[in-house]
C-alpha positions in Angstrom: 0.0 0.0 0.0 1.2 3.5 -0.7 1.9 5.6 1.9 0.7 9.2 -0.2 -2.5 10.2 -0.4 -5.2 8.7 -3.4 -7.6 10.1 -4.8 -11.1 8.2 -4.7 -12.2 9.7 -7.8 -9.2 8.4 -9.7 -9.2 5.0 -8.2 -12.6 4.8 -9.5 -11.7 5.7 -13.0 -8.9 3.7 -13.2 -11.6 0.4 -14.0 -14.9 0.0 -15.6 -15.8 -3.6 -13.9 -18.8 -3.9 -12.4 -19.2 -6.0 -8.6 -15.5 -6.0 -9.0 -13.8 -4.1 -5.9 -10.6 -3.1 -5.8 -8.5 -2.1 -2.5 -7.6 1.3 -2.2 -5.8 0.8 1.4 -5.6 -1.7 4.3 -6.2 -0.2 7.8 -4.9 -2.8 10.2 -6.7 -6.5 9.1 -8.8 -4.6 7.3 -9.4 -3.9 3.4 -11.1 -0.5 2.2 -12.5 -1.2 -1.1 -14.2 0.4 -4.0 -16.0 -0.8 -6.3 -18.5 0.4 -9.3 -21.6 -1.4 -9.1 -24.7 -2.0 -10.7 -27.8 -4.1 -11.6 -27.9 -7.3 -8.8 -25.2 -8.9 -6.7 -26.2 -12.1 -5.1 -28.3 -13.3 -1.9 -25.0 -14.0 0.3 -23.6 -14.1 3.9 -20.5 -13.5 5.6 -20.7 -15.4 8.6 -18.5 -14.1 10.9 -18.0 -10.2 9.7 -19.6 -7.5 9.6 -20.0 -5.1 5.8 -19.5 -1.7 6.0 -20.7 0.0 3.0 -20.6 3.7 2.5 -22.6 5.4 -1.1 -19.6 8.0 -2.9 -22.0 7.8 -6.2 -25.4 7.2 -6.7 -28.0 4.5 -5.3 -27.0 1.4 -3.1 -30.1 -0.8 -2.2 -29.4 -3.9 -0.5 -32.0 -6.5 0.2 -31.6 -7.9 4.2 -33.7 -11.4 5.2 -33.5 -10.8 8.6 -35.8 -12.9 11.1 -38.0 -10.8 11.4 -38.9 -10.9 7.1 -37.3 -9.1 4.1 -37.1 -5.2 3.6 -34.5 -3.2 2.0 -32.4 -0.2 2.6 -32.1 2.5 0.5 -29.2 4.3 0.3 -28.7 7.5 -1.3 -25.4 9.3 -2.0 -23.3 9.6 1.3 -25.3 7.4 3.2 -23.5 4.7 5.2 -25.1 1.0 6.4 -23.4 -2.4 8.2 -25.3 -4.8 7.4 -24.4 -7.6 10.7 -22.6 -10.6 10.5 -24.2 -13.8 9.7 -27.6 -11.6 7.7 -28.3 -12.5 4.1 -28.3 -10.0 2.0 -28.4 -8.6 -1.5 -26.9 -5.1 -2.8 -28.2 -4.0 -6.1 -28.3 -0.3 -7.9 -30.7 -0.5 -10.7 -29.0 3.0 -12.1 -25.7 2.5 -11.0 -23.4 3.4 -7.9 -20.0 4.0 -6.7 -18.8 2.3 -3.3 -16.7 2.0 -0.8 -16.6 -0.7 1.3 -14.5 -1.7 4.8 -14.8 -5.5 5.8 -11.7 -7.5 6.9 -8.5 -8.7 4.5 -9.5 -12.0 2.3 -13.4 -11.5 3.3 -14.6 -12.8 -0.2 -17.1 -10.6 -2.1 -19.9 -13.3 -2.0 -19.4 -14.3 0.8 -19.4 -17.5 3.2 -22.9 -18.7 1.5 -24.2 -17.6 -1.8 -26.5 -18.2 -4.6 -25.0 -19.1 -7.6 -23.2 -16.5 -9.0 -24.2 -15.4 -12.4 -21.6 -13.7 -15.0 -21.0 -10.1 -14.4 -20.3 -10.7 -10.5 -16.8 -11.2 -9.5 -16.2 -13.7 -6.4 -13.1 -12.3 -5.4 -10.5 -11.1 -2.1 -10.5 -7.7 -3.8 -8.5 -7.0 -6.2 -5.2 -4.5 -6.2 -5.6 -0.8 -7.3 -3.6 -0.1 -10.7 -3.4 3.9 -11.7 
């Protein structure tokens, strides 16, 4: 990791992938991620962490079955949500969104359970920033 400042807004033009994060730093055991989404991800849980997501662009909605029955949150441009370990859930922005996310070092983006993962969503670690 670089020890000078980055820019977020040049991270995120640096790649057009969609549900394809890339780490822009590591803060302790911890990855800070973007990534450019859009459309669905996949119903998935991470079993023992937490996901941090925070909105820089756009629309984030992420569908949550909690025990309690479904809902979604919606949000909006700045807007920040965890969604707890061990909750299914599902992000999707039907007009698009820019990211960033804070979960811990090798947490895969699909989690510990998923659906099956359709083409277009990248299962990954995160990948490294190239500018």
């Amino acid at each position: 990791m670089s020890s000078e400042p980055l820019s977020l807004s040049e991270a995120l033009a640096s790649f057009d992938a969609l549900w394809s994060p890339r780490i822009v730093t590591r803060v302790n055991d911890y990855d800070v991620r973007v990534a450019k989404v859009g459309g669905e991800h996949v119903w998935h849980v991470h079993d023992d962490t937490d996901e941090f997501f925070l909105v820089l662009d756009g629309e984030l909605r992420i569908s949550l079955r909690e025990p309690g029955g479904e809902r979604t949150v919606v949000l909006p441009r700045g807007a920040v949500f965890t969604v707890p370990r061990g909750t299914e859930h599902k992000p999707h922005a039907p007009s698009g969104a820019e990211i960033l996310l804070f979960e811990p070092s090798g947490t895969l983006s699909v989690g510990d359970r998923h659906e099956e993962v359709p083409e277009g969503v990248d299962a990954t670690t995160g990948h490294a920033l190239t500018i």
